[in-house]
C-alpha positions in Angstrom: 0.0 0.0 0.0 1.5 3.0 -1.0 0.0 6.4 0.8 1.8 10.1 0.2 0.8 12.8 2.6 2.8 15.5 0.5 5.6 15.4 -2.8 8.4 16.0 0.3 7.7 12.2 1.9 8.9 9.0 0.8 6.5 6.4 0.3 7.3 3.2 1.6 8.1 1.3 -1.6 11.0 4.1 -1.7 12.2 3.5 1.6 12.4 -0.7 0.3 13.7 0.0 -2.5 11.6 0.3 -5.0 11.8 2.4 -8.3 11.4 5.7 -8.2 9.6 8.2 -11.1 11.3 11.2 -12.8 8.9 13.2 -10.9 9.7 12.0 -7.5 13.6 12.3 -8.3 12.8 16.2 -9.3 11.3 16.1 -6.1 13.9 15.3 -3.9 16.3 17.2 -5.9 14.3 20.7 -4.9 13.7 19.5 -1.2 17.7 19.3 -0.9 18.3 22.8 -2.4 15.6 23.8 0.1 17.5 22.3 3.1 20.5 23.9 1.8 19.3 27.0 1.7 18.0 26.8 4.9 21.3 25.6 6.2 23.0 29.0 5.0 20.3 30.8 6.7 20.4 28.8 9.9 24.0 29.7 10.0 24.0 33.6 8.6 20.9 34.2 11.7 23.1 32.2 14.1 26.1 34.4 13.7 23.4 37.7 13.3 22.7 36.7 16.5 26.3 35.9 18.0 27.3 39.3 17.0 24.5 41.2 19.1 26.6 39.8 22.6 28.6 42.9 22.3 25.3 45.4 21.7 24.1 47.8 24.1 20.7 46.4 24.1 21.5 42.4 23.1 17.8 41.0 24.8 16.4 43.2 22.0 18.2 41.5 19.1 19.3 38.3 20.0 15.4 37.2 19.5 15.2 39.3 16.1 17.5 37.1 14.6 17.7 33.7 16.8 14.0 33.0 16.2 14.5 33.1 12.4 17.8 31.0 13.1 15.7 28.6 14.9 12.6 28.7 12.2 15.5 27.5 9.1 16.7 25.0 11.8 13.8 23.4 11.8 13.1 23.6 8.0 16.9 21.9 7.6 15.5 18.9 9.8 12.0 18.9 9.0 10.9 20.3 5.1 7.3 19.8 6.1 7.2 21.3 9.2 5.6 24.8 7.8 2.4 23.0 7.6 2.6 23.0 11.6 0.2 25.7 13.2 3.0 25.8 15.7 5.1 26.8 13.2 3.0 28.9 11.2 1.7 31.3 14.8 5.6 31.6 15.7 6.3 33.1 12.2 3.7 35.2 12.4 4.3 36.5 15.6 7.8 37.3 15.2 6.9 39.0 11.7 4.4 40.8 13.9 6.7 42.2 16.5 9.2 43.1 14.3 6.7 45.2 12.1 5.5 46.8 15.3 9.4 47.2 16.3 10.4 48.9 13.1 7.4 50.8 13.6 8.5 52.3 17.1 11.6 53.3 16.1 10.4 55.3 12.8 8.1 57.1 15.2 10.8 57.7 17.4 13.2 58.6 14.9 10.5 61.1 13.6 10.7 62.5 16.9 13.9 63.0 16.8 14.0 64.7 13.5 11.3 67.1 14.2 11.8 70.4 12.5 15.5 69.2 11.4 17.0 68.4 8.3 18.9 65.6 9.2 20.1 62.5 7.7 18.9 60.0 9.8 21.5 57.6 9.1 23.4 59.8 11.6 20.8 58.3 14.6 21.1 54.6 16.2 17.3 54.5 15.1 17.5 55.0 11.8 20.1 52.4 10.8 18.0 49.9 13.2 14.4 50.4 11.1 15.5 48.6 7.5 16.7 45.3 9.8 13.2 44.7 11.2 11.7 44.9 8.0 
């Protein structure tokens, strides 16, 4: 009996064995660039978040970039795992916060700016708001 939940899983006459189509082969080929690129990801976040140890304000962005770290992680192991409403709420929340983070710090750096003409690359702030979009 041969049952497939998605293209990503093996079927059990695979796993034996058995013959596999063109299709499935195309498959597995795409599901390995997948987990590579997740692998590169899972390693550029993971550094991303190594380098924030030596920030003013590291319990800020340590999260920003180990939950994505974490997120690829489990996409290396797991290709299916998006389908997991675990999964899918902790991607949204962390999208979430850091729209409502990049958000805080525009308004602040409008603050800031008020009644200037100022570059704002010269404020922390306004570096900060492109790397929580």
């Amino acid at each position: 009996m041969k049952v497939k939940y998605s293209k990503l899983e093996t079927s059990a006459e695979d796993e034996q064995g058995g013959k596999s189509s063109p299709e499935e082969n195309g498959s597995n080929k795409w599901r390995n660039i997948w987990r590579s690129i997740n692998a590169v990801m899972t390693l550029f976040f993971s550094l991303s978040a190594y380098v924030q140890l030596n920030d003013p304000d590291p319990y800020i962005w340590i999260p920003v970039y180990a939950v994505p770290a974490v997120l690829s992680l489990s996409m290396c192991v797991h290709p299916t795992v998006p389908s997991h409403p675990v999964w899918r709420t902790v991607c949204v929340l962390h999208i979430a916060l850091c729209v409502a983070g990049a958000l805080y710090l525009l308004a602040v750096m409008i603050e800031i700016l008020t009644g200037k003409i100022v570059n704002p690359l010269l404020h922390e702030e306004g570096r900060r708001v492109p790397f929580l979009i």
